[in-house]
Structure formats: C-alpha cells, structure tokens
PyMOL Python script that loads the backbone (N, CA, C, O; Angstrom):
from pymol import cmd

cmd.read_pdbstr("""\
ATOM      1  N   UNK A   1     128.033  75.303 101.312  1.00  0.00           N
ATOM      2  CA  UNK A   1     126.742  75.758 101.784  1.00  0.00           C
ATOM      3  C   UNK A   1     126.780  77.282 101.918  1.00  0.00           C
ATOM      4  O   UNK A   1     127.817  77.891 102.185  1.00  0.00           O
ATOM      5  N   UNK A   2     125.501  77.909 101.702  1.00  0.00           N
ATOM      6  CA  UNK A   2     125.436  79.329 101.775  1.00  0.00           C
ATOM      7  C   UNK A   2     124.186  79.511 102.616  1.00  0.00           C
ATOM      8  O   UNK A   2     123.330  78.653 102.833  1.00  0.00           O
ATOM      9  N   UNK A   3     124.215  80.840 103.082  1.00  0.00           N
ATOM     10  CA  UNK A   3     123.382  81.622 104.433  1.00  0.00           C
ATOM     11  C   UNK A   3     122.108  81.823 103.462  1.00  0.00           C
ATOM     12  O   UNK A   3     122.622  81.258 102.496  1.00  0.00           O
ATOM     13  N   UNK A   4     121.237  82.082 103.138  1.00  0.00           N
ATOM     14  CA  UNK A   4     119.473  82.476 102.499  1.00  0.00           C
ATOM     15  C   UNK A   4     118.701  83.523 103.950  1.00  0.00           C
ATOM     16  O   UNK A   4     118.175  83.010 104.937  1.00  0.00           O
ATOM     17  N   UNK A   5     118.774  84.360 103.816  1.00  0.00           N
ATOM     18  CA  UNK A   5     117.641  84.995 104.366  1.00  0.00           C
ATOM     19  C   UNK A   5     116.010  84.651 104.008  1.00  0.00           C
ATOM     20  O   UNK A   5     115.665  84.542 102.832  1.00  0.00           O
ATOM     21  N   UNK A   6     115.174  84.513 104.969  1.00  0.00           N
ATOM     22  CA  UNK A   6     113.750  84.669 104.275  1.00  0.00           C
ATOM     23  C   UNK A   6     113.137  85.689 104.927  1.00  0.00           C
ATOM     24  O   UNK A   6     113.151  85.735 106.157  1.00  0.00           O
ATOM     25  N   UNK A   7     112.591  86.530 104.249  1.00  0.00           N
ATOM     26  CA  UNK A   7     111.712  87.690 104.479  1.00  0.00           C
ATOM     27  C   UNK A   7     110.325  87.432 104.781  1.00  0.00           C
ATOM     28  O   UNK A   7     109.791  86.572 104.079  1.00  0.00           O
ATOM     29  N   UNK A   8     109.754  87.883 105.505  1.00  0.00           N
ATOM     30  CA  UNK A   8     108.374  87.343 106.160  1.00  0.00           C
ATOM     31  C   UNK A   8     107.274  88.553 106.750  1.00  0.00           C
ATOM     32  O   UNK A   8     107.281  89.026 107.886  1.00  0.00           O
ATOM     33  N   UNK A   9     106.289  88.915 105.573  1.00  0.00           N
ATOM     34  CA  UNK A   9     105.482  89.651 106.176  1.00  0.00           C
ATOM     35  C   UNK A   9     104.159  89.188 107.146  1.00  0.00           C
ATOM     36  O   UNK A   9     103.094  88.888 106.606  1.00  0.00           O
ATOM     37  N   UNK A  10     104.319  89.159 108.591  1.00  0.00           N
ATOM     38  CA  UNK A  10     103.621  88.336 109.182  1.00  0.00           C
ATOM     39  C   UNK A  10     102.346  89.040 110.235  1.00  0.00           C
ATOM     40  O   UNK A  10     102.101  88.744 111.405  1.00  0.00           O
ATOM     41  N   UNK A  11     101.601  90.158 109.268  1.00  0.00           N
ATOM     42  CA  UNK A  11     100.166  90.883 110.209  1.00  0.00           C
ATOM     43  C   UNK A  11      99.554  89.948 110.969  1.00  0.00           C
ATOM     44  O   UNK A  11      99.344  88.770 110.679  1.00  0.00           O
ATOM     45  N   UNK A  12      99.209  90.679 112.203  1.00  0.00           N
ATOM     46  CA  UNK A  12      98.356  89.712 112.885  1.00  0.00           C
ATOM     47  C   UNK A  12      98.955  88.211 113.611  1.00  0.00           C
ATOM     48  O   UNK A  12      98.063  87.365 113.676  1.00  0.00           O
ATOM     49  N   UNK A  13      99.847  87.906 113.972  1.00  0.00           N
ATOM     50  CA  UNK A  13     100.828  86.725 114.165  1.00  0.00           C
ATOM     51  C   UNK A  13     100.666  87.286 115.796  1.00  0.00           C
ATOM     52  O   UNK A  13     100.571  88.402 116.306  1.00  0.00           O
ATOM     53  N   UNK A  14     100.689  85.865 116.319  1.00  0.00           N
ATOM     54  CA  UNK A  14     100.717  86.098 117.968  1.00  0.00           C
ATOM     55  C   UNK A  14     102.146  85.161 118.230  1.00  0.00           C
ATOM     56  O   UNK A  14     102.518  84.255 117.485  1.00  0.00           O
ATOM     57  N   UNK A  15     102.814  85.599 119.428  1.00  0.00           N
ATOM     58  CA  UNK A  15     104.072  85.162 119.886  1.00  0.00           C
ATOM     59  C   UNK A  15     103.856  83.829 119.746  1.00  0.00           C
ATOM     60  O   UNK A  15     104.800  83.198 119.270  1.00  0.00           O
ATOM     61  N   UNK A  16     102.512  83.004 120.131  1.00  0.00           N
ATOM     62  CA  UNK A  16     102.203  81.503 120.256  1.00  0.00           C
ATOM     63  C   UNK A  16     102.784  81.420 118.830  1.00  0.00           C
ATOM     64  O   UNK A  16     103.929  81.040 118.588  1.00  0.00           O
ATOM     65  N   UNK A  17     101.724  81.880 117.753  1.00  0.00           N
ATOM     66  CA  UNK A  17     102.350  81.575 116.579  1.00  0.00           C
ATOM     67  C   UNK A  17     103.151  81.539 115.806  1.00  0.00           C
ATOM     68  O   UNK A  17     103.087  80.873 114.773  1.00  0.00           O
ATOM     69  N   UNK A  18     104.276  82.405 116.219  1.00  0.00           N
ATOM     70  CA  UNK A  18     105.409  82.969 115.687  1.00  0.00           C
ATOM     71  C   UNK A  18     106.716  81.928 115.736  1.00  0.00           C
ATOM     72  O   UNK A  18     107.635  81.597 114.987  1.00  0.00           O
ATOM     73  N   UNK A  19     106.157  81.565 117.290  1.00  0.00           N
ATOM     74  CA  UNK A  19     107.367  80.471 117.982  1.00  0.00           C
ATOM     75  C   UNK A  19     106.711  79.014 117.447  1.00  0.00           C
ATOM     76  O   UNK A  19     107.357  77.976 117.597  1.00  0.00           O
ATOM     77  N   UNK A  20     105.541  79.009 116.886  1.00  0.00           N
ATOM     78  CA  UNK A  20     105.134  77.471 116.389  1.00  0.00           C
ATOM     79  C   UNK A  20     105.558  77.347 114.771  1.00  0.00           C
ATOM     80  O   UNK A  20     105.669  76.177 114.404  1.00  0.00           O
ATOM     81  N   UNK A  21     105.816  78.377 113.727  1.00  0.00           N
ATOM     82  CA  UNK A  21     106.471  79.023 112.858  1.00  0.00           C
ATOM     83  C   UNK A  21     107.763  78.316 112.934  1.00  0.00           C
ATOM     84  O   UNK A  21     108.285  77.445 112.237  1.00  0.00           O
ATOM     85  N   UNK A  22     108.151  79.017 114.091  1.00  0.00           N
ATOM     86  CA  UNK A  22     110.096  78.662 114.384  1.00  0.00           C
ATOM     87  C   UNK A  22     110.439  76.999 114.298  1.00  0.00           C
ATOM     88  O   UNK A  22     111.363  76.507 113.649  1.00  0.00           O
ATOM     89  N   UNK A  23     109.229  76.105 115.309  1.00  0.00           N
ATOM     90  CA  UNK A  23     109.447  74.975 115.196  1.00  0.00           C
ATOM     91  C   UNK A  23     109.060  73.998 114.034  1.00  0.00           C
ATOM     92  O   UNK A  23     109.762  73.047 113.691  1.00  0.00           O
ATOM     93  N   UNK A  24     107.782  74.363 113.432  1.00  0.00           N
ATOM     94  CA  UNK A  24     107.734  73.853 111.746  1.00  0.00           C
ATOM     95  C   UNK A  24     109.321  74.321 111.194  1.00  0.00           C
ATOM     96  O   UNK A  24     110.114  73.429 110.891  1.00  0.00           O
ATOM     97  N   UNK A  25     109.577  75.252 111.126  1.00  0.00           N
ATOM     98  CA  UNK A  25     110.993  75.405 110.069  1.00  0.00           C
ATOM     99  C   UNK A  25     111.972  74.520 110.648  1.00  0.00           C
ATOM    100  O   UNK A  25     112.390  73.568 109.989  1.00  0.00           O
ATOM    101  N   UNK A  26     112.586  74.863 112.423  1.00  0.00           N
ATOM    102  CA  UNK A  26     113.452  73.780 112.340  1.00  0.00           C
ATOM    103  C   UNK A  26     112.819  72.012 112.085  1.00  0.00           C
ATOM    104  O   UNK A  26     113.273  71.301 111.188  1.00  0.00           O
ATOM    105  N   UNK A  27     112.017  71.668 112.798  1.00  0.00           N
ATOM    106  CA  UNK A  27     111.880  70.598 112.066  1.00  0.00           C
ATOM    107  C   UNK A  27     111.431  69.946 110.731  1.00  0.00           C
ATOM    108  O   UNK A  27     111.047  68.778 110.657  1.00  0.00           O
ATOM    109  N   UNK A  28     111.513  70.790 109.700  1.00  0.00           N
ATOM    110  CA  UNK A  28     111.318  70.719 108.766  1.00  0.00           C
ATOM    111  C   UNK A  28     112.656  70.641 108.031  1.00  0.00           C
ATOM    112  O   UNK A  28     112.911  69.876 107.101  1.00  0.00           O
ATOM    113  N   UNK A  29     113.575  71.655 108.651  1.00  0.00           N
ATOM    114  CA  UNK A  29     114.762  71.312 108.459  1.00  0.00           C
ATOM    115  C   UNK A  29     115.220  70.188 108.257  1.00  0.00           C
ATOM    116  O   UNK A  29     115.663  69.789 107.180  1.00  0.00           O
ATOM    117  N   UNK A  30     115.134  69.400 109.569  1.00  0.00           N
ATOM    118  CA  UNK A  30     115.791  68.467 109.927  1.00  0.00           C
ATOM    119  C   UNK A  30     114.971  67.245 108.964  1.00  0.00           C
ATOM    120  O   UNK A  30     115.517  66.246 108.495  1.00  0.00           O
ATOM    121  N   UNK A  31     114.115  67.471 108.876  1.00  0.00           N
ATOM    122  CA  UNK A  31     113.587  66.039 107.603  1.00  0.00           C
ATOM    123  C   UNK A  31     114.067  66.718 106.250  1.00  0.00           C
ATOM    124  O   UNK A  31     114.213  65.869 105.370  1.00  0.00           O
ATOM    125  N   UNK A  32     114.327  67.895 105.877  1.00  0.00           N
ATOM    126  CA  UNK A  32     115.031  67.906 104.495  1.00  0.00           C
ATOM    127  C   UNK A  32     116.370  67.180 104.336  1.00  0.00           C
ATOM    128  O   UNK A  32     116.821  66.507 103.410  1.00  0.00           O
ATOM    129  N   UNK A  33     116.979  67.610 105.812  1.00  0.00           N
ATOM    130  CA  UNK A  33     118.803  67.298 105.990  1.00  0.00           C
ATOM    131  C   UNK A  33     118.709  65.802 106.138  1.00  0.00           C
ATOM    132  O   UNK A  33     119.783  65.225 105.968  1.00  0.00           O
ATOM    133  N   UNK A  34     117.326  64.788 106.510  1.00  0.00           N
ATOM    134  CA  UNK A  34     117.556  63.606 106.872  1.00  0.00           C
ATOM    135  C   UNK A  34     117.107  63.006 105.544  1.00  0.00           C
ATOM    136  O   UNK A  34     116.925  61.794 105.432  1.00  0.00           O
ATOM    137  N   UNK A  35     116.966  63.693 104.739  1.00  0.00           N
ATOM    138  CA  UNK A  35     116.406  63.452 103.175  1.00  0.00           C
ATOM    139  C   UNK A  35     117.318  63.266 102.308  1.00  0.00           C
ATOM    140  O   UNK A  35     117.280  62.515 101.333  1.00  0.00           O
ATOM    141  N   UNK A  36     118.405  64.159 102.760  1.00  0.00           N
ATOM    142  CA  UNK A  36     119.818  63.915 101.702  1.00  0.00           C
ATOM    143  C   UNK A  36     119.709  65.551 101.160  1.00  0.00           C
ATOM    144  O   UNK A  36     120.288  65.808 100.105  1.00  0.00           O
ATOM    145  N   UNK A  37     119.092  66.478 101.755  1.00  0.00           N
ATOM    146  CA  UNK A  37     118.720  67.995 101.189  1.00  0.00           C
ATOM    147  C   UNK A  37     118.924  68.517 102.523  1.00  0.00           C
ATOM    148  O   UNK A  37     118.080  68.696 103.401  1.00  0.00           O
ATOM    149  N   UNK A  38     120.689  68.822 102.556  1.00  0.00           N
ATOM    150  CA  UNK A  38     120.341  69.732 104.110  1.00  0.00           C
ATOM    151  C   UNK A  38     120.250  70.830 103.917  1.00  0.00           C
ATOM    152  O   UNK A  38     120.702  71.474 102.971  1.00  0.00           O
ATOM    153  N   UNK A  39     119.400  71.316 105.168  1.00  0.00           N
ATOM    154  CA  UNK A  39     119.318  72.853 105.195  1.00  0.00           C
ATOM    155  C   UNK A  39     119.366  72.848 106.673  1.00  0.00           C
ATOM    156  O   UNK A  39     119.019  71.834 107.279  1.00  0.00           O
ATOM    157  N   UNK A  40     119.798  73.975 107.341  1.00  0.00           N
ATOM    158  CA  UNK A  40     119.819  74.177 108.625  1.00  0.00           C
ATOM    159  C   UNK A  40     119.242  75.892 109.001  1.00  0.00           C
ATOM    160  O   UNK A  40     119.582  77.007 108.604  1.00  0.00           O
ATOM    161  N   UNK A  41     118.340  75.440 109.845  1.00  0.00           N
ATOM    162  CA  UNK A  41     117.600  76.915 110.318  1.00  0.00           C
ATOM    163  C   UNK A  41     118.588  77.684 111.071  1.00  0.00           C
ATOM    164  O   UNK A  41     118.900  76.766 111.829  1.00  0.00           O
ATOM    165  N   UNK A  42     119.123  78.396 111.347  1.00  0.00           N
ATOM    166  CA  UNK A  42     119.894  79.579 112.024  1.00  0.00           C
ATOM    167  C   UNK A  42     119.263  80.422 113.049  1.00  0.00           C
ATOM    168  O   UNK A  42     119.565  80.360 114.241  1.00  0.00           O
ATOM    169  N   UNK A  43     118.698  80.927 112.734  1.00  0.00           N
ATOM    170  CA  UNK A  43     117.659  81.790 113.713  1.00  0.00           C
ATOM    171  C   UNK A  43     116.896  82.977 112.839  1.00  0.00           C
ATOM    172  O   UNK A  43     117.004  83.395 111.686  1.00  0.00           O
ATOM    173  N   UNK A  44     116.231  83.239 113.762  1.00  0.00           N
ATOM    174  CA  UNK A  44     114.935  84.398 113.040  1.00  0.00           C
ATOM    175  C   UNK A  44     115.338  85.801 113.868  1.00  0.00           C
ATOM    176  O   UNK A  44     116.101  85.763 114.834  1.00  0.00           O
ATOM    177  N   UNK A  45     114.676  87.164 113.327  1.00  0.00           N
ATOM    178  CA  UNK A  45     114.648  88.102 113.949  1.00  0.00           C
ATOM    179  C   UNK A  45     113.092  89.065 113.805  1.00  0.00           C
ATOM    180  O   UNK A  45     112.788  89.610 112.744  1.00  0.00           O
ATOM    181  N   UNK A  46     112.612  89.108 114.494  1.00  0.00           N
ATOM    182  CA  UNK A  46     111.182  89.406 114.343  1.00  0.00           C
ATOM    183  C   UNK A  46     111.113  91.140 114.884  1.00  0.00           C
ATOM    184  O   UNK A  46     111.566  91.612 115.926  1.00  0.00           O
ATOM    185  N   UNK A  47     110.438  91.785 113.854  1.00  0.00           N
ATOM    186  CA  UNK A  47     110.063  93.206 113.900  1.00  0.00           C
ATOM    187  C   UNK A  47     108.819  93.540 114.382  1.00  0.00           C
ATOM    188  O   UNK A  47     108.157  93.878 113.401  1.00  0.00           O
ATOM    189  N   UNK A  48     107.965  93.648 115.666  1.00  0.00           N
ATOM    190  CA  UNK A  48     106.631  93.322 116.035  1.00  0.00           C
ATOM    191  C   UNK A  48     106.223  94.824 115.467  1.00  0.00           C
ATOM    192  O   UNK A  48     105.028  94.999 115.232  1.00  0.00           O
ATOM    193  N   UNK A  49     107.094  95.862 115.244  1.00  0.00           N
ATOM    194  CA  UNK A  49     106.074  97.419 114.779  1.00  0.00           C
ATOM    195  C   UNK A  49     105.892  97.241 113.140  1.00  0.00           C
ATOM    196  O   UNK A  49     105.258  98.008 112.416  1.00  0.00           O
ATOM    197  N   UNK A  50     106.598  96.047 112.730  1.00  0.00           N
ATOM    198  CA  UNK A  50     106.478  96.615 110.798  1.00  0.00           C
ATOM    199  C   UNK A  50     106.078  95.096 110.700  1.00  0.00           C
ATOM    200  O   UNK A  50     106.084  94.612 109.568  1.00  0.00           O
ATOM    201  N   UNK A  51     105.731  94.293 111.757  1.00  0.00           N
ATOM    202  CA  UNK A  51     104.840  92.494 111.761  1.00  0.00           C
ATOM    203  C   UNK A  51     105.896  91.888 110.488  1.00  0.00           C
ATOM    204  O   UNK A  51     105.443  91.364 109.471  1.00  0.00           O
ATOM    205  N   UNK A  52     107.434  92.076 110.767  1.00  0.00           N
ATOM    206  CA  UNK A  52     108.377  91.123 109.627  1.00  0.00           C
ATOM    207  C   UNK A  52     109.283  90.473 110.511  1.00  0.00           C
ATOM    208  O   UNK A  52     109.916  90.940 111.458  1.00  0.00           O
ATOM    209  N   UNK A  53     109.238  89.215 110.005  1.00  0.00           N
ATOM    210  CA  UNK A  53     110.454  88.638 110.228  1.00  0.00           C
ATOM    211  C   UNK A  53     111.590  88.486 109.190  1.00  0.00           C
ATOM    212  O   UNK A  53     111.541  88.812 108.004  1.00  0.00           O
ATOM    213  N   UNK A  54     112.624  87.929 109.864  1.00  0.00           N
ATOM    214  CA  UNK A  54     113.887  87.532 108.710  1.00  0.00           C
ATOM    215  C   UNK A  54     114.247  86.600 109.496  1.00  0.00           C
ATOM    216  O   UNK A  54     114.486  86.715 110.698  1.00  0.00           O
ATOM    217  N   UNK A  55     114.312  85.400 108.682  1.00  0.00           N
ATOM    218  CA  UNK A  55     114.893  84.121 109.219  1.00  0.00           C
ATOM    219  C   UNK A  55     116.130  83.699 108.308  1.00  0.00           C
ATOM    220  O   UNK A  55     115.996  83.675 107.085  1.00  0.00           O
ATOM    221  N   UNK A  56     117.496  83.322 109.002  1.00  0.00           N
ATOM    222  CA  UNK A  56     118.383  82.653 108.244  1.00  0.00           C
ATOM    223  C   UNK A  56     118.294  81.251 108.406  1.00  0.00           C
ATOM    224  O   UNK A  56     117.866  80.645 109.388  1.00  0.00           O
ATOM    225  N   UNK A  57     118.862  80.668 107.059  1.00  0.00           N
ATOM    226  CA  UNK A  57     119.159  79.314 106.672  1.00  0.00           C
ATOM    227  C   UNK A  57     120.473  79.021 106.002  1.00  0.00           C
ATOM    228  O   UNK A  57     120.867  79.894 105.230  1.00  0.00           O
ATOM    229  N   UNK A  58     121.007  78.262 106.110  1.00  0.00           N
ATOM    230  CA  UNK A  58     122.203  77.626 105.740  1.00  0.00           C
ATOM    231  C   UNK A  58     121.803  76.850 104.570  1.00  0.00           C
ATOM    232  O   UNK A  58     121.025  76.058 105.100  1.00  0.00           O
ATOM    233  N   UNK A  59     121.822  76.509 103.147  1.00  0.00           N
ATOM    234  CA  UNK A  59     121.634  75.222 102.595  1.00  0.00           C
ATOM    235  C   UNK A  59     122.219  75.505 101.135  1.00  0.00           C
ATOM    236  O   UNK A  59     122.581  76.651 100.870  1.00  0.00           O
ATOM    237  N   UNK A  60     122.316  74.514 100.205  1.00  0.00           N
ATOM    238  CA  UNK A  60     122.979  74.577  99.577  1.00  0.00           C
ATOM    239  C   UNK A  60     122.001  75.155  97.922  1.00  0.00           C
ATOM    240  O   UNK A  60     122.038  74.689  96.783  1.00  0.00           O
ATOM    241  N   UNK A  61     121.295  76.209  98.451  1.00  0.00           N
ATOM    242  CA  UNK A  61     120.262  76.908  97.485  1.00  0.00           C
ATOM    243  C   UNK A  61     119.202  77.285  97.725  1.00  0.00           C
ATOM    244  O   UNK A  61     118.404  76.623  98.390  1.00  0.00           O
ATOM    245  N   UNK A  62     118.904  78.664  97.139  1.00  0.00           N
ATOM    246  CA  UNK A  62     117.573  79.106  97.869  1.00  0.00           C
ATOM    247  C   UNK A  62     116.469  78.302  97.375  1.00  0.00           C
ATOM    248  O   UNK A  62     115.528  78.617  98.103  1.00  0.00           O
ATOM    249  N   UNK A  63     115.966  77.229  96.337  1.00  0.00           N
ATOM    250  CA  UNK A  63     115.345  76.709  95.890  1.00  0.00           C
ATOM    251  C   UNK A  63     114.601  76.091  97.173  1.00  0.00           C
ATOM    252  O   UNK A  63     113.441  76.154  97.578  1.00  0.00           O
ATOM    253  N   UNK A  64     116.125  75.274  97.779  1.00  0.00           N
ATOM    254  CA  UNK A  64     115.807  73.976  98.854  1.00  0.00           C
ATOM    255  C   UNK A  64     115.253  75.141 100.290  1.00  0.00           C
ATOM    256  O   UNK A  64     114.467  74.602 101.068  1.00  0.00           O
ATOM    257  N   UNK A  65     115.640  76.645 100.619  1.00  0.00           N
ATOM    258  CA  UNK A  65     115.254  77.549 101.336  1.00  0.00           C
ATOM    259  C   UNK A  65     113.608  77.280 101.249  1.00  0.00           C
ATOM    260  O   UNK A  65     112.804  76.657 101.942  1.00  0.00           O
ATOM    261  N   UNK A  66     113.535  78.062 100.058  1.00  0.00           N
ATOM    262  CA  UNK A  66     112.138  78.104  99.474  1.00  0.00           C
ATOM    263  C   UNK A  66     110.790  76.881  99.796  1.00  0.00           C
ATOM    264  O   UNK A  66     109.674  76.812 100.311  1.00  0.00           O
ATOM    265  N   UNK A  67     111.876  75.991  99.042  1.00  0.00           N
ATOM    266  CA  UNK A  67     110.759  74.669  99.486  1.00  0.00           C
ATOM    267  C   UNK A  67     110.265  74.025 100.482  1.00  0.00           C
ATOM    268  O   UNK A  67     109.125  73.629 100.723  1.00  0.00           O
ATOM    269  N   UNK A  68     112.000  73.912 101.469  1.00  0.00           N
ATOM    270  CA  UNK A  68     111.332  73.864 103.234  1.00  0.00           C
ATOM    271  C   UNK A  68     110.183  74.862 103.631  1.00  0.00           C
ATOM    272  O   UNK A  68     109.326  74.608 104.477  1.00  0.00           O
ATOM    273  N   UNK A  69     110.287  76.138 102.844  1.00  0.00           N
ATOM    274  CA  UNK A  69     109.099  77.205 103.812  1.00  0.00           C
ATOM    275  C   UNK A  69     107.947  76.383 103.088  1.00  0.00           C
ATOM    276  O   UNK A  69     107.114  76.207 103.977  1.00  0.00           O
ATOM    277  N   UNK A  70     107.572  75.907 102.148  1.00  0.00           N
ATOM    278  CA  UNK A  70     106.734  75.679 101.573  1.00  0.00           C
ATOM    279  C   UNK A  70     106.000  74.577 102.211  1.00  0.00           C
ATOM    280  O   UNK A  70     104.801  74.494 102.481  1.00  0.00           O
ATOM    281  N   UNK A  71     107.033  73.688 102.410  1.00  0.00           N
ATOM    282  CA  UNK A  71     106.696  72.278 103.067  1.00  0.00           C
ATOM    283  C   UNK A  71     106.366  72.483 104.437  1.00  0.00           C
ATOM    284  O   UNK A  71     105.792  71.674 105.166  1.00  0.00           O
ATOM    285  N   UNK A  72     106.791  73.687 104.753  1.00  0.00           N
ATOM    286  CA  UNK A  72     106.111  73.924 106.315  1.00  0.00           C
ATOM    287  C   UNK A  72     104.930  74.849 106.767  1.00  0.00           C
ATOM    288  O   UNK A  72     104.425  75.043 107.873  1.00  0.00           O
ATOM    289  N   UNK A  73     104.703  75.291 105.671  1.00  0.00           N
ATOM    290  CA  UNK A  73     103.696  76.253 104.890  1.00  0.00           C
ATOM    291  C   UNK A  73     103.346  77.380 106.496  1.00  0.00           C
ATOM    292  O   UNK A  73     102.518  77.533 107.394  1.00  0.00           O
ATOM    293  N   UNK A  74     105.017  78.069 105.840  1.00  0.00           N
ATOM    294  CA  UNK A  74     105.006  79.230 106.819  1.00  0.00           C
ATOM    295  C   UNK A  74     105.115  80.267 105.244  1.00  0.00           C
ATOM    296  O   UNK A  74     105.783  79.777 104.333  1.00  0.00           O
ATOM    297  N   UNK A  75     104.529  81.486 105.036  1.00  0.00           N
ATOM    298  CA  UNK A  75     104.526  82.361 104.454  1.00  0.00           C
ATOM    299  C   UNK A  75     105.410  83.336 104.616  1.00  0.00           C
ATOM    300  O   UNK A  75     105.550  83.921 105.689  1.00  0.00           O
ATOM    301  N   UNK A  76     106.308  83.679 103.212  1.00  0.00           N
ATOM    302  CA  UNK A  76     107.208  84.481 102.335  1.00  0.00           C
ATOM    303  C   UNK A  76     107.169  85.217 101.933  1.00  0.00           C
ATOM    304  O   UNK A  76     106.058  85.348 101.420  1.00  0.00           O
ATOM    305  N   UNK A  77     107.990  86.270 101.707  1.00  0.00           N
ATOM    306  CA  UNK A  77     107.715  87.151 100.567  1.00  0.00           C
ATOM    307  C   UNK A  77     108.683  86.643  99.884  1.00  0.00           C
ATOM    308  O   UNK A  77     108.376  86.260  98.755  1.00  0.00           O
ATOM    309  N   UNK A  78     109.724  86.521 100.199  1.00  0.00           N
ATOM    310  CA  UNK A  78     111.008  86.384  99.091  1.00  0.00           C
ATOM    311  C   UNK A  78     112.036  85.314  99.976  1.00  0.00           C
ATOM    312  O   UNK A  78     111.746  84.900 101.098  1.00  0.00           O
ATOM    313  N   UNK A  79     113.499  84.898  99.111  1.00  0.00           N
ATOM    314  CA  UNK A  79     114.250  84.168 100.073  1.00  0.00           C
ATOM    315  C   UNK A  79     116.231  85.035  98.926  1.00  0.00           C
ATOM    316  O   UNK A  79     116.723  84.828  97.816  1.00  0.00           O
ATOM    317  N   UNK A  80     116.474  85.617  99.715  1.00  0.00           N
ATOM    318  CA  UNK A  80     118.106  85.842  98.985  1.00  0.00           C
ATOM    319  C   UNK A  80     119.294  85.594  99.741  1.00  0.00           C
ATOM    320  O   UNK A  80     119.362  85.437 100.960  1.00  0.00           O
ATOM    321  N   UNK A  81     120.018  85.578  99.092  1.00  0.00           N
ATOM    322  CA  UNK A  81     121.683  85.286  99.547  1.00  0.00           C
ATOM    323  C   UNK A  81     121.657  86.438 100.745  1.00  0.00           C
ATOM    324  O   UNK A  81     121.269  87.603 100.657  1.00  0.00           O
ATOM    325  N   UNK A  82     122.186  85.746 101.869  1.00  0.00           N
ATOM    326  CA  UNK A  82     123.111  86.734 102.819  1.00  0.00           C
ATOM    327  C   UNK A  82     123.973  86.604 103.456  1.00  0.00           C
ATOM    328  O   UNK A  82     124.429  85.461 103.458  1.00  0.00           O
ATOM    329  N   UNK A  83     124.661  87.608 104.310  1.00  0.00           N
ATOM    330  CA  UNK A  83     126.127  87.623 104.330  1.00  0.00           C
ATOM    331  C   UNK A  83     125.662  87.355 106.303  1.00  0.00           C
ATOM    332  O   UNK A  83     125.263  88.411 106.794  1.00  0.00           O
ATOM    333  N   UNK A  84     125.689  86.263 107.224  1.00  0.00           N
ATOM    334  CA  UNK A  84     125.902  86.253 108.621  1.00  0.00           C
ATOM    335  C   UNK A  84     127.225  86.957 109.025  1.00  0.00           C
ATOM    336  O   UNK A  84     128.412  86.666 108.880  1.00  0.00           O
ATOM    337  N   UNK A  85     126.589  87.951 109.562  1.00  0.00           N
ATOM    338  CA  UNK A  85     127.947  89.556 110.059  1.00  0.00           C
ATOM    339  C   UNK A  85     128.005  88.466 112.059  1.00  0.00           C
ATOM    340  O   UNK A  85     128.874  89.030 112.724  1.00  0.00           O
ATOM    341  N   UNK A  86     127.617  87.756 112.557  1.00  0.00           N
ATOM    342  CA  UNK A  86     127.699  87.167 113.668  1.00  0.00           C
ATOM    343  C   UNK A  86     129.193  86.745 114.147  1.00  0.00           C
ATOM    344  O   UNK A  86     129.817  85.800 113.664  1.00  0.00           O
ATOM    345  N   UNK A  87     129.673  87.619 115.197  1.00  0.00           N
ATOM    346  CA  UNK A  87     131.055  87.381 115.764  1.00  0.00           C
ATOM    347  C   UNK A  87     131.206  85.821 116.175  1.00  0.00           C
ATOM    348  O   UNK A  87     132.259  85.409 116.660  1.00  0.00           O
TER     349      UNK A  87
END
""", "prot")
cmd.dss("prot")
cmd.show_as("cartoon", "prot")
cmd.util.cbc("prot")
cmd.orient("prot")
C-alpha cells in the first residue's frame, strides 16, 4: 500500500462542511475496504487563507484514491504519490 495525497481547492467551505467532507471520505473509505478495495483515510490539513486542503490516503492506487473522492463526491483538483514525513 502507498500514501496518495488529494489536493482540494475548497472557496467558500464552512467548518460544518469541511468536517462533513472528512466524514463522507472516511466512511467511504470504509465501504471501499469492506468491498475488497481498501483504502484508508489518514487525515486532512486545511489552509483557511488559500481555502485548500490536502488529505492523505493509504491504498493500493491513486485510481481507487480518486474514485472514493468521487463516490463521495467531495471535489479535487488532483490526487499524487506522497511521502508521510509523520514521527
């Protein structure tokens, strides 16, 4: 399994929404991983002056990254390989 960043330009997003965002992805997660397609959400980091987030995922391709956002129809710009620097 590998780490996927997703990049997220999110104008206009209120904390309500941001954190209802967080819970579509993890549980969306969790029905990909109960699907036989795991992916596991990691956590997000949210920029409120430039309205971006970056959320990591664990899974075994950004495809299956991609498609959970899709299936949870939280909006992307992009999804790439990254390196978790986390002690």
């Amino acid at each position: 399994m590998s780490v996927y960043m997703v990049e997220r330009k999110l104008p206009g997003i209120s904390m309500e929404q941001l954190g209802a965002a967080q819970q579509a992805a993890i549980e969306t997660a969790r029905e990909f991983t109960a699907g036989g397609k795991p992916v596991t959400y990691i956590r997000s980091t949210y920029v409120p002056e430039e309205a971006r987030c970056m959320c990591l995922f664990e899974a075994q391709s950004a495809a299956d990254v991609e498609s959970l956002n899709r299936s949870a129809q939280i909006p992307f710009e992009r999804v790439v390989a990254a390196h978790d620097l986390t002690p």
